[in-house]
C-alpha positions, 0 to 999 in steps of 0.5 A: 108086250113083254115085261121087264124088271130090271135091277141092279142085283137079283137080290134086289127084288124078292118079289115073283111077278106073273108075266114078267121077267126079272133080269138085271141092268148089264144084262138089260144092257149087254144082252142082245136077245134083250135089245132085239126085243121089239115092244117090252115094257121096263120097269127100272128098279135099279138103285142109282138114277144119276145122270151116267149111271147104269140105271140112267143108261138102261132108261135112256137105251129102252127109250132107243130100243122102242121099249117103254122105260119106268121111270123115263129118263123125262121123269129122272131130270124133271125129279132134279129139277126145283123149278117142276118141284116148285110148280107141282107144289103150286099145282097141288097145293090145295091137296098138300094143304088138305092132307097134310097135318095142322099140328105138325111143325114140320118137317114131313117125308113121305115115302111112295110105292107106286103111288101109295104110302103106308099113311092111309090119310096120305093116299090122295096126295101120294097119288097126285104126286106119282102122277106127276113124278112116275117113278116106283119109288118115290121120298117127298119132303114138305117144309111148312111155313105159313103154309106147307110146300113140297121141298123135294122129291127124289126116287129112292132105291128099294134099299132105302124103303125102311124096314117097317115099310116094305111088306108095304112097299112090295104090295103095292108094286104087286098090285100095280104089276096085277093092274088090269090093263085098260079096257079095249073096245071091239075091234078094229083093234086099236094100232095107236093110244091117244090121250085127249087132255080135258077138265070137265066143267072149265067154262072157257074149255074150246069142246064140250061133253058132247064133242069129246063123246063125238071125239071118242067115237070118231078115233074108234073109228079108227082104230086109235084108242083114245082116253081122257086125262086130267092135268093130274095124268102127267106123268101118264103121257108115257102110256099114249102115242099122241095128245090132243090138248081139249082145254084152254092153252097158255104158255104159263100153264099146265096145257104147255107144260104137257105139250112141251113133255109129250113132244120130248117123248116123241108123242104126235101132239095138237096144240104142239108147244110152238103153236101154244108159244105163237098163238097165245101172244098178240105182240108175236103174232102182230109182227107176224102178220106185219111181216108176212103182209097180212092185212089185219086192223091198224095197230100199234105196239105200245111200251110204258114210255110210249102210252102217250101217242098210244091212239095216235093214227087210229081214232077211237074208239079203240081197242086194248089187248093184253098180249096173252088175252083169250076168250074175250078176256083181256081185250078192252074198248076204250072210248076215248083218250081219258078211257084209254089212259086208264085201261093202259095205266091197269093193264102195264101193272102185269105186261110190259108191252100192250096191243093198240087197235083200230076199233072195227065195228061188226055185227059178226067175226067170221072163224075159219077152222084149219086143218093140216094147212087147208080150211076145215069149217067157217063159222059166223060168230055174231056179237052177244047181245047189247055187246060189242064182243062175241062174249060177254063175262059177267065180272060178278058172277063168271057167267059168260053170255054168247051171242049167235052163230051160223055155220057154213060149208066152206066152199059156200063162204066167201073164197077171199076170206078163206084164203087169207085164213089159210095164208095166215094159220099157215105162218104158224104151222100145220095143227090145228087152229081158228082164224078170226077174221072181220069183213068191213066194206069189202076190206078182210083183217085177221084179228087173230089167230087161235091155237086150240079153237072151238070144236063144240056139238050142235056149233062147229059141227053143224055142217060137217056133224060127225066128219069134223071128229073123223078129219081130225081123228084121221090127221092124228093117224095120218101123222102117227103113220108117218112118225112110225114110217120115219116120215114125219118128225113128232 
């Protein structure tokens, strides 16, 4: 893959880079050798971002070319944006706090280059900040009050580097142009990168060490060439064609957030952003089943002003689910109208809506995983222990106690449940998802439907063992294949 170094005037850049070709934005524009290019690595160092701009254009015309821009014209508008500026503030905050002095009122610029800063004591944050805003040169204000906060970060023209820095400036943007590429395995050679977006150590994370090893292998396989990244890579999702999203999703989240980016940047991504945004919300899928004519537990949908006919035609006990509850989070059993009252009177503090349902006691949920509209496994999830859930957290210590599983093919599992499974994740789309459902005197009710479902080693898999990995693997190709032949929209 070529290399470009694109700017405005060819003095603008001293440097002599090996394998990469200096040429500057009208030429990058206007020149049709320069279009035709098939594959071409860009790296904008133009000295004006602004929306119309020629450096905006040669950004956005590399998008359309097939070319990889640095910066993206994503990264421009997310470097204008205060809402992002504010939730990377949030996202790092324990970083800023650790890095930056305790002594110093404030304010406080840093200036980045590729991701380093003249201030070695700076260069984790530096870091942490060009992965969330990928652009060569980068100028962050902190403002400190009780405590310091990012301002603003804004991409600077090399003009603006000061002088003292740019024997600095123009190291680093070496070193990063001299990276080794990342490490390919043995062929087949890979066709397509794939990102599986992971956090080692997140208790309710829906695959384990060993899954994800098994998800490795499996893209290998074929010929996909997959890596783990953390929530700090989101400015990377650029160097990959695809994500797969292996920790726990919520809409107000940095999971959704790097699904809503890698579907703008036209990445193939499971769990998609609307599948997030459908999944993750008992209200919306409650009118969903309703609609579609779902069978599911008796339920109804309580405001503030109604939290008095709440139980009404359901009994008790009962069950209260926060709309965006997960992993047995959220969800409360009330025993009795005075219970009930309570568990409203705590749960409206953070929701203005809430979820009352019939209480279906089972000695297990049946889980049917699907994929691409059709059943992948079936598992039995049987209560934990003295328990009416499938988990039980420890509110004291974080601990979580599951109870049993079976799993079984799915051709041995019984037709009629698997079916409705498959009718309801279809509402939803054609990703990946779980259907929970309860079998109680012959009546089945979808309780939910997940996206991002558990996919663990020696649990899911145990049945399919290592085909689970390659069907999914296999439905990132097939989708890939099809975004490259026109066929298929990311």
């Amino acid at each position: 893959m070529q290399t470009l170094v694109v700017v405005t005037h060819r003095g603008d850049w001293p440097l002599e880079l090996a394998d990469a070709r200096l040429v500057t934005d009208l030429e990058y524009l206007t020149s049709p050798d320069l279009s035709s290019l098939r594959h071409a690595k860009v790296f904008n160092l133009c000295r004006q971002y602004r929306y119309q701009s020629r450096g905006y254009y040669v950004s956005l015309l590399a998008e359309a070319r097939g070319h990889r821009p640095f910066p993206s014209v994503l990264t421009m508008q997310d470097l204008r944006s205060p809402a992002l500026v504010r939730m990377a503030s949030d996202e790092l905050e324990e970083l800023i706090q650790k890095s930056l002095p305790d002594d110093d009122p404030g304010p406080l610029v840093v200036d980045i280059y590729f991701g380093r800063t003249a201030d070695s004591r700076l260069e984790r944050l530096a870091t942490a900040l060009f992965k969330q805003f990928p652009a060569p040169f980068l100028r962050a204000r902190f403002l400190r009050g009780d405590e310091w906060e990012l301002q603003r970060i804004a991409a600077i023209p090399t003009s603006s580097i000061p002088e003292d820095e740019r024997a600095f400036a123009y190291d680093s943007a070496a070193r990063f142009f001299a990276r080794p590429p990342r490490l390919r395995r043995p062929a087949p050679p890979p066709r397509f990168d794939l990102a599986i977006l992971y956090e080692p150590g997140e208790l309710t994370a829906p695959s384990d060490p060993a899954a994800i090893e098994r998800f490795l292998g499996a893209a290998e396989q074929l010929a996909i060439e997959a890596e783990v990244i953390g929530r700090e890579d989101y400015g990377r999702l650029l160097e990959y064609d695809a994500l797969f999203i292996r920790a726990t999703t919520a809409v107000n989240h940095y999971t959704y957030r790097f699904a809503r980016r890698a579907q703008a940047e036209g990445l193939v991504v499971i769990d998609d952003p609307l599948s997030i945004l459908r999944c993750t919300n008992k209200v919306y899928l409650a009118e969903l089943l309703a609609r579609h004519g779902i069978p599911a537990p008796r339920t109804r949908i309580v405001h503030r002003d109604g939290r008095a006919a709440a139980a009404d035609g359901l009994g008790f006990p009962c069950i209260v689910k926060q709309p965006d509850s997960s992993t047995s989070l959220g969800v409360h059993k009330a025993d009795d109208p005075a219970a009930l009252q309570e568990l409203l009177n705590r749960l409206f503090a953070t929701s203005d809506l809430l979820l009352v349902q019939e209480f279906m006691p089972t000695a297990f949920d049946w889980r049917v995983g699907v994929l691409d509209r059709r059943a992948l496994f079936v598992a039995k999830y049987y209560m934990a222990p003295h328990h009416w859930q499938v988990i039980k957290h420890e509110p004291k210590t974080g601990a979580m106690r599951w109870g049993r599983w079976e799993v079984l093919r799915v051709e041995d599992a019984p037709a009629e449940g698997v079916g409705l499974a498959v009718r309801a994740a279809n509402l939803i789309g054609d990703g990946l998802y779980g259907v929970d459902l309860k079998e109680s005197n012959g009546r089945w009710s979808v309780i939910e439907i997940n996206d991002n479902p558990n996919v663990e080693h020696q649990v899911e898999d145990l049945v399919l063992k290592d085909e689970i990995y390659r069907r999914i693997m296999g439905s990132f190709l097939r989708r890939l294949e099809e975004v490259t032949a026109g066929t298929r929209s990311p």
